[in-house]
C-alpha positions as CSV (number, residue, x, y, z in Angstrom):
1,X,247.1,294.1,-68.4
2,X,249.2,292.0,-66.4
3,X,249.0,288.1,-65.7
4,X,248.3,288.5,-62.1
5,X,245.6,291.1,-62.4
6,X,244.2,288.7,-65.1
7,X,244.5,285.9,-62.9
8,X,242.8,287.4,-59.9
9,X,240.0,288.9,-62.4
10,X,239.3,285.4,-63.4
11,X,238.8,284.6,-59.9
12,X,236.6,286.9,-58.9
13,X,234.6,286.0,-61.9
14,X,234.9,282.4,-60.5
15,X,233.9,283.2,-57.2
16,X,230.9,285.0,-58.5
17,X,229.5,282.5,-60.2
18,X,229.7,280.1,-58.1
19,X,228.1,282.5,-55.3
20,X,225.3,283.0,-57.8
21,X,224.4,279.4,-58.4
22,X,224.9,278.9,-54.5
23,X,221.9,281.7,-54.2
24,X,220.1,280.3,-57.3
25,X,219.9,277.1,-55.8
26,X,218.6,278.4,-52.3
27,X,216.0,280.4,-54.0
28,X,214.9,277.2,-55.3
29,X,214.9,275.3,-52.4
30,X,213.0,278.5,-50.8
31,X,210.5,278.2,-53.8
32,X,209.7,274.8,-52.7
33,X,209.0,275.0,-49.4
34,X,206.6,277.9,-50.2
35,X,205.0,276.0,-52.1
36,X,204.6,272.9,-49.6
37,X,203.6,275.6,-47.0
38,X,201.2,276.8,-49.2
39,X,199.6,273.1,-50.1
40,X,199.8,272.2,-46.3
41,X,197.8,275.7,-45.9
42,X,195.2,275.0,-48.2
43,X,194.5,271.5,-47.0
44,X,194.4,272.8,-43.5
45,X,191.6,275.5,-44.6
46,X,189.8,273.1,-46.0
47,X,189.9,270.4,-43.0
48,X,188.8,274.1,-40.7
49,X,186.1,274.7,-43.4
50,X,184.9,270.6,-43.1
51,X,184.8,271.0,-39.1
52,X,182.7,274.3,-39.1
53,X,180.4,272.3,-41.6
54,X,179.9,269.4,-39.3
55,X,179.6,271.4,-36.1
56,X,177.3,273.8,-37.5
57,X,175.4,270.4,-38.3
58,X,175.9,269.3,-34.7
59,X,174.4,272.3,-33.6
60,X,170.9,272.2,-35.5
61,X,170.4,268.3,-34.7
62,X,171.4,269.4,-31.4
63,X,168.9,272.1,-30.9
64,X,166.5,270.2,-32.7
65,X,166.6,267.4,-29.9
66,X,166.2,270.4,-27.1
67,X,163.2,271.3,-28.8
68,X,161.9,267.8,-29.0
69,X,162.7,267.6,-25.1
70,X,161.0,271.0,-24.7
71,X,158.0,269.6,-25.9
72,X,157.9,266.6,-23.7
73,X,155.4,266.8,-21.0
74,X,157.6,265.7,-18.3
75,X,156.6,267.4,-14.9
């Protein structure tokens, strides 16, 4: 094998690697914000989950006042 061919086999190798750790490292940093999105996604379903809670509360005391008013003998 000659120098040259040597020479440009090692850079190819070079350039290889270093393409891999450049895609290694933005699969990491794609990891990570997955995972934030994901956190940010569960927190939000649980703040959804919280406001169905309180307006289904909202809604019995509600309809618990209309029947109170209902029974009023205001005419």
């Amino acid at each position: 094998m000659e120098l040259g061919n040597l020479e440009e086999l090692e850079a190819r190798i070079n350039r290889l690697l270093e393409r891999h750790e450049r895609i290694k490292r933005e699969k990491e940093l794609a990891e990570r914000r997955l995972q934030q999105r994901e956190s940010e996604w569960h927190q939000l379903r649980g703040q959804i989950r919280q406001y169905e809670r309180e307006r289904s509360e909202i809604r019995e005391r509600l309809e618990k006042i209309l029947g109170n008013l209902e029974h009023l003998d205001i005419a």
